[in-house]
N, C-alpha and C positions, 0 to 999 in steps of 0.2 A: 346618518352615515354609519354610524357603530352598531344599530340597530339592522341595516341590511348585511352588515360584515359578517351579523354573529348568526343572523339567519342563513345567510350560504353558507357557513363554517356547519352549522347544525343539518343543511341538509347535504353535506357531503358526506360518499357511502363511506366504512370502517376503511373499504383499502385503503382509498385518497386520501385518510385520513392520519394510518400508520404510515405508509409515504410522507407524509407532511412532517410527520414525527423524527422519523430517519434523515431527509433534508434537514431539519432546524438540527440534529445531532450533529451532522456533516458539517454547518456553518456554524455552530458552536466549537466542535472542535479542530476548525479550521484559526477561529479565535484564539483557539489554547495553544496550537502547535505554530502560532506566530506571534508566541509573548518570547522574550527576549532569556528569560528563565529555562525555556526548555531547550536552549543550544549550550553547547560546549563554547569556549570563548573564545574569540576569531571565525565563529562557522556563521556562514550564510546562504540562506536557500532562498529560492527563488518563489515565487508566488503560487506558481501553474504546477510546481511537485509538492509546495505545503497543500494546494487541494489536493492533490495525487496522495500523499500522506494520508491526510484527513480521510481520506473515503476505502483504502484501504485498510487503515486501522480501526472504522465503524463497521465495514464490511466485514472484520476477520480475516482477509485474506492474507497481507504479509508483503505481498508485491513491491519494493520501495526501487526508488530511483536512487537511494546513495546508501551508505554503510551508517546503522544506527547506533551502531558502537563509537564510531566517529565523528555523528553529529551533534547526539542528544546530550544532556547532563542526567544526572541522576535524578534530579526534579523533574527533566522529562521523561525519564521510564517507567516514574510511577502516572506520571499524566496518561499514558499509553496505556497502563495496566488499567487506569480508572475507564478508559474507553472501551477498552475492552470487553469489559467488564458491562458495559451499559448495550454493548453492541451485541455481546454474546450470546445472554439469558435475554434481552429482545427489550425494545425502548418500553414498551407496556407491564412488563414483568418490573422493570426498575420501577415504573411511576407507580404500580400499587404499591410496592415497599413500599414508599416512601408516605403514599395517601394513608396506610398504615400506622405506619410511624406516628403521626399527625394528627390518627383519629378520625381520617374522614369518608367518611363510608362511599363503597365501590358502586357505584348506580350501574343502570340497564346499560347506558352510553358506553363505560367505561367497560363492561365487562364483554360488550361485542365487540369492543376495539382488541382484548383478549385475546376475546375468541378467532381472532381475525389473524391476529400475530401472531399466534401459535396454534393456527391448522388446526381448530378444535370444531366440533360437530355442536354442541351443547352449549347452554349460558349457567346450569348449573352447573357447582364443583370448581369454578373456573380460580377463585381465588383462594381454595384452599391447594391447588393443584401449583399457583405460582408460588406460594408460600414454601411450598414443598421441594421446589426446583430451587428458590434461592436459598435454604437448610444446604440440602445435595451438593451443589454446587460449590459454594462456600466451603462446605466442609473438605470435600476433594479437596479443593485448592489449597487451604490451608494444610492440609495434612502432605498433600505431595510436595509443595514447600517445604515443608518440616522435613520430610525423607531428603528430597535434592540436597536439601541447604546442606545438612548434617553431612552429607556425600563428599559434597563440595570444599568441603574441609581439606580432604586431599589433595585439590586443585588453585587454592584462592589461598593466600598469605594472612588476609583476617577475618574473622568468622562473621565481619559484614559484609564484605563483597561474596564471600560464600551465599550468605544468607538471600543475598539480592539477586544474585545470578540464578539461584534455588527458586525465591519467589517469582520470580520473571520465568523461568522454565515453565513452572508449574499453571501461571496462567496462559501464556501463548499457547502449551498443551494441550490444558482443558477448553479454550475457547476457539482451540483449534488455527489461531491469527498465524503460526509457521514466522513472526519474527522472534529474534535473537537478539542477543546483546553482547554475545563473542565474536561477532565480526566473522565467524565463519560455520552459522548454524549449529550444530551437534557433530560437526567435523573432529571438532578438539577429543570427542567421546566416541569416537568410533569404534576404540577396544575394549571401550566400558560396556560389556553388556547389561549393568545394572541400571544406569541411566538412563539406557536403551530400550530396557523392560518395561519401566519405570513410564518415559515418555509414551509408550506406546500402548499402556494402559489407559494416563490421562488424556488421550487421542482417540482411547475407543471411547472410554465415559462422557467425552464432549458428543462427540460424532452419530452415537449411536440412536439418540431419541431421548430427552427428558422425561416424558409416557415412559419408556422402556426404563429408565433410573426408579419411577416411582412406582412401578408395579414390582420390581426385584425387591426394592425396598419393602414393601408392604409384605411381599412371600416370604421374606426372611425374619420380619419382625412382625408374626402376628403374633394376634394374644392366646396364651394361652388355652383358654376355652373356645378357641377355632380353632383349635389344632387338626380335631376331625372331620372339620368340614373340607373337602376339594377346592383348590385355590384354582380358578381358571383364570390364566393369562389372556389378554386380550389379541384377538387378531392383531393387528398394528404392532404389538410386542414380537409375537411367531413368526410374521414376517418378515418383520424390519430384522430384529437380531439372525434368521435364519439369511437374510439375505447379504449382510454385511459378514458374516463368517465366512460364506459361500467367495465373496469375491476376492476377501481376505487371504484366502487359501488359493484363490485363481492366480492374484496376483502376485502373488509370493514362486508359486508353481512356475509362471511366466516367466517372472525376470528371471527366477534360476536357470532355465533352460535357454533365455535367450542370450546370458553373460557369463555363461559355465564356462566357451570357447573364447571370451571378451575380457570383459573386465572381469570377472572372479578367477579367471584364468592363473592359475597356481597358490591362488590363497586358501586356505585350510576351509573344511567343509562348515564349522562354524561360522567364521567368519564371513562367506559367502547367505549364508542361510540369515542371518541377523541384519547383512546390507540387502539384501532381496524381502523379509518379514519388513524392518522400517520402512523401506520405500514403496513396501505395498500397503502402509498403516496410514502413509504420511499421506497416498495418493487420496483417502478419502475425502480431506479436508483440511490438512495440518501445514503442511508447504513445509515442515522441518525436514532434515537431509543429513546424515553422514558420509556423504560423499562429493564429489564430484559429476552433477549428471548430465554434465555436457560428453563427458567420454562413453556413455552408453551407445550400445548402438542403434538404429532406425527401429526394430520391431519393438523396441523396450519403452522409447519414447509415444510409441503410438500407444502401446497398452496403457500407460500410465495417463497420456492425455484424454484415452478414452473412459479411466477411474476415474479422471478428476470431474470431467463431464459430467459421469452419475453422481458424485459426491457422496456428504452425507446425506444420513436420516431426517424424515421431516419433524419439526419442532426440536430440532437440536443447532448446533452452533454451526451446521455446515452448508455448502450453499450447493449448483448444481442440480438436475433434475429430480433427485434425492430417491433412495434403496428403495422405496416401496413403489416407487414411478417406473421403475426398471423394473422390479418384480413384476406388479402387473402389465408391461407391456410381455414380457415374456409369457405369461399365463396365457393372456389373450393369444398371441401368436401359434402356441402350442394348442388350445382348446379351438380357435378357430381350426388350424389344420387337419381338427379331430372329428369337426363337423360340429362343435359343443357350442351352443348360445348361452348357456348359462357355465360362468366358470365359477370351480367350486377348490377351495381348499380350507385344508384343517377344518372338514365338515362344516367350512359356513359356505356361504353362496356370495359373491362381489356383489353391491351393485353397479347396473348399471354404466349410472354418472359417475363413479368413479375410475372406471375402465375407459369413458370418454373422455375422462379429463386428464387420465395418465397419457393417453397420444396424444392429445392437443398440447400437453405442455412438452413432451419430447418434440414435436415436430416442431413450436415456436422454438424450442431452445437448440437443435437444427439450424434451423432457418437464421436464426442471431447470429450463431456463433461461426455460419458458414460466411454469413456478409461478412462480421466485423474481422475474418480473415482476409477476404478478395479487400477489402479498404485498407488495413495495415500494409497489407502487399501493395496498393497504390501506393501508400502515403511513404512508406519506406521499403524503398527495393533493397538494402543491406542484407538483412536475417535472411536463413535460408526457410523454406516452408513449411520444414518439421520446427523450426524454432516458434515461430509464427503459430502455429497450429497449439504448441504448449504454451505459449502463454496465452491464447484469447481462454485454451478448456481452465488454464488456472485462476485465470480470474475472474469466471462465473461460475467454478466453483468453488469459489472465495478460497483458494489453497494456496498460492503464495510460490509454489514453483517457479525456477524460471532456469533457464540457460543463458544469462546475465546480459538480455538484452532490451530489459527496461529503461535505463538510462538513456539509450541511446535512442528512443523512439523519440518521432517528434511530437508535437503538442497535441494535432488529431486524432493521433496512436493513443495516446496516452487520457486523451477524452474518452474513446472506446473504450479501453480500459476500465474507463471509472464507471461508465456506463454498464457495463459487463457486471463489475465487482457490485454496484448497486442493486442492479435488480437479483441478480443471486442471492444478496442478501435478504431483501422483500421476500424472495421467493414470485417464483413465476405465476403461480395460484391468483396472489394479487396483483401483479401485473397485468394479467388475463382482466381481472375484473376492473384494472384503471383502466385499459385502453377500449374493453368492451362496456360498461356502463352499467348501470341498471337493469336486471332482469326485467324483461316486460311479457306478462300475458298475453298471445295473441286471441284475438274476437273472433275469429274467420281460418279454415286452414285450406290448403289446394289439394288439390289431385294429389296421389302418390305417382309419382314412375320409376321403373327401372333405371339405372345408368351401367354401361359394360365400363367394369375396368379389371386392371390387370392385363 
C-alpha cells in the first residue's frame, strides 16, 4: 500500500507537486488560524472565512472578510507574519532553509521542485540563489521594522505596540499580503509621507523579482578585483525592472489625470501626487491603501484593476500574469505589426516558447478571470460590475484590494475567490502544466495548412 503511495507520489511531475506543497500550507494554516490563541476574546469566526483567511494569507493577497484588528490577538499576528513569511519567499525556498539547517543535502528532486517554484531555467545555482533571497529578504524586513517601528513612536503610547505595528508594516510590505493591523490600512498615515516612502519602497523590493534583488546586490558588492571587469545585468533584470517603472509612472500619471477633477480635487499638489504614486505602487501587488477607493471614479478603478491583473514580477511575492508576460506580449504585438518574426531587445533575440507561453498565459488568465466574473454576477446580483471586476483582478493578483465587498459575498463567491487567489499564487506557468500534463513527443506529424483569421 505505502509502496504504490510513494511510487505515484515520485512520479508526480515538480508542478503537482509544489501544488501539493501550497495545499498542505493552506490546511495547515487553516489548523493555526482555528486554534483558540489566535482570536481576541469573545470573537468567532466561521469555518468557510477561516478557509477564506487561510488561502488569502498563504496566497499574499490580503482580501479578508472581517476587520483583523478586531479579530486577531497579538499571538495571531505574529501567526500571520509566520505565514507569510512561508507564502512569500515560496513553500521550497522555506523547506531548503530548513533541510539546511539540519544538514541534509538538497538532491536532484528537491532542487527541480526549486526550480519549479521559482520560474528558473537551470538546476545549477539553485540553492545558492535561495540562500540569497532568504539573507535579502530577512534583512529588508528587519531593517524596515526597525525604521517603521522607531517612526511609530510618534504614533503608539509604548515602544511595543510601536514596535509591532512597525514589524507587521514591514512584512505585509515586503511580502506584499496589503493586510493591516490598524483596522484602516495606511489611512491613519496618509499625511506621513515618510511611512508612505518607506512602504512603497518595501512594495517595490517584494514585487519587483528576487533575480533582480540578487543581481543589484552582486553589482554593488563586488570584489574588489572585478572592479574592471563589465557587470552585465541579465535580460529578466532589464526587463522586468524596466517594465515595472514604466507602469509605475503610467499609473501614477493615470490616476492623477483621472482624480485631478474628482477626488484630489482641491488638495495640494503633493498630497494628490503621493495618493496617486501609492496607489499605483499598491496596484502591483500590495492591496495597501491611504485612502478611500470606493470614491474613485469608473476610469480609475479600471486602470488599477487592470495593474492588478499584470501584477507583480515573476519569482517575487506577487501574483497576476506577472511584468515580463506583459512586456513580451507588447513586443510581440509591436514586432508582429512590423512584419518581425524574430523579436529582439537589449541586443538579445526572445525565444520562441517564451513569447508562446506569454499569450497562452494571458489568454487563460482572460478567460478565468472573465468567468469568475459572469459567476459572481450570478451568484450575487448586489455589487455593482466595476466592483465585481476589482475584486476577481485583486485576487489573482494576489493584491488585496477591495471596495468592501468581500464579506458580503456568499460562499461560491468566496470559493472563486480562493481559487483566483490560489493559482495566482502557483502562478499560472504551473497551472498550464497541472492541467496539461506531461510533455510528450510526438512519433508522426500531419500536413501543415493555412487557417484565415483576423
Amino acid at each position: 500500500m505505502w509502496g504504490k503511495v510513494r511510487n505515484w507520489l515520485e512520479n508526480l511531475s515538480p508542478a503537482k507537486v509544489i501544488t501539493g506543497y501550497y495545499l498542505l500550507a493552506v490546511t495547515i494554516s487553516i489548523l493555526l488560524f482555528s486554534l483558540p490563541a489566535v482570536f481576541k476574546p469573545g470573537v468567532h469566526v466561521s469555518f468557510i472565512d477561516t478557509v477564506f483567511t487561510a488561502v488569502t494569507v498563504v496566497s499574499d493577497t490580503g482580501l479578508t472578510v472581517f476587520n483583523i484588528s478586531e479579530t486577531y490577538s497579538v499571538f495571531g499576528y505574529f501567526v500571520i507574519m509566520i505565514v507569510l513569511q512561508f507564502a512569500g519567499l515560496g513553500i521550497m525556498a522555506i523547506n531548503t532553509f530548513f533541510w539546511i539547517l539540519i544538514g541534509k543535502k538538497v538532491g536532484l528532486r528537491e532542487r527541480r521542485l526549486i526550480m519549479v517554484d521559482h520560474n528558473q531555467f537551470a538546476l545549477s545555482g539553485l540553492v545558492q540563489m535561495v540562500k540569497e533571497i532568504l539573507k535579502i529578504i530577512f534583512l529588508i524586513e528587519i531593517l524596515g521594522g526597525i525604521i517603521l517601528g522607531l517612526h511609530f513612536l510618534n504614533y503608539y503610547p509604548t515602544w511595543k505596540d510601536a514596535f509591532l505595528h512597525g514589524l507587521f508594516a514591514s512584512v505585509t510590505a515586503t511580502t506584499n499580503a496589503g493586510m493591516d493591523i490598524t483596522g484602516e490600512s495606511l489611512a491613519p498615515y496618509a499625511g506621513d509621507y515618510f511611512v508612505q516612502i518607506i512602504t512603497i519602497i518595501l512594495i517595490i523590493l517584494g514585487a519587483i523579482g528576487f533575480p533582480v534583488l540578487i543581481e543589484v546586490k552582486e553589482y554593488l558588492f563586488r570584489r574588489k578585483t572585478d572592479n574592471n571587469l563589465p557587470f552585465r545585468f541579465s535580460l529578466f533584470t532589464k526587463l522586468s525592472t524596466l517594465t515595472y517603472g514604466i507602469l509605475l509612472v503610467i499609473g501614477t500619471v493615470l490616476i492623477l489625470l483621472f482624480e485631478c477633477q474628482h477626488y484630489f480635487k482641491g488638495l495640494s499638489w503633493h498630497k494628490s501626487f503621493f495618493y496617486a504614486f501609492f496607489q499605483a505602487a499598491t496596484t502591483r501587488s500590495a492591496g495597501l491603501t491611504t485612502m478611500d477607493i470606493t470614491e474613485f471614479t469608473m476610469p480609475t478603478l479600471l486602470v488599477m484593476s487592470i495593474f492588478m491583473f499584470i501584477g507583480g514580477s515573476p519569482t517575487s511575492v506577487g501574483g497576476g500574469i506577472r511584468t515580463t508576460t506583459f512586456a513580451l506580449n507588447i513586443l510581440f504585438i509591436y514586432h508582429f505589426a512590423k512584419g518581425n518574426r524574430n523579436i529582439k531587445v537589449f541586443n538579445r533575440e526572445l525565444h520562441q516558447e517564451d513569447i508562446l507561453k506569454s499569450l497562452a498565459i494571458t489568454m487563460l488568465a482572460t478567460i478565468m478571470c472573465f468567468i469568475s466574473v459572469v459567476a459572481i454576477s450570478v451568484f450575487d446580483t448586489k455589487p455593482h460590475l466595476i466592483e465585481i471586476v476589482l475584486e476577481v483582478c485583486s485576487a489573482f493578483g494576489t493584491v488585496g484590494l477591495s471596495m468592501g465587498i468581500t464579506p458580503d459575498l456568499s460562499i461560491y463567491s468566496k470559493c472563486i475567490l480562493m481559487i483566483l487567489m490560489f493559482v495566482g499564487r502557483i502562478g499560472l506557468t504551473s497551472f498550464l502544466f497541472i492541467i496539461g500534463g506531461q510533455t510528450k513527443k510526438t512519433k508522426y506529424q500531419y500536413p501543415k495548412e493555412r487557417v484565415i483569421t483576423g
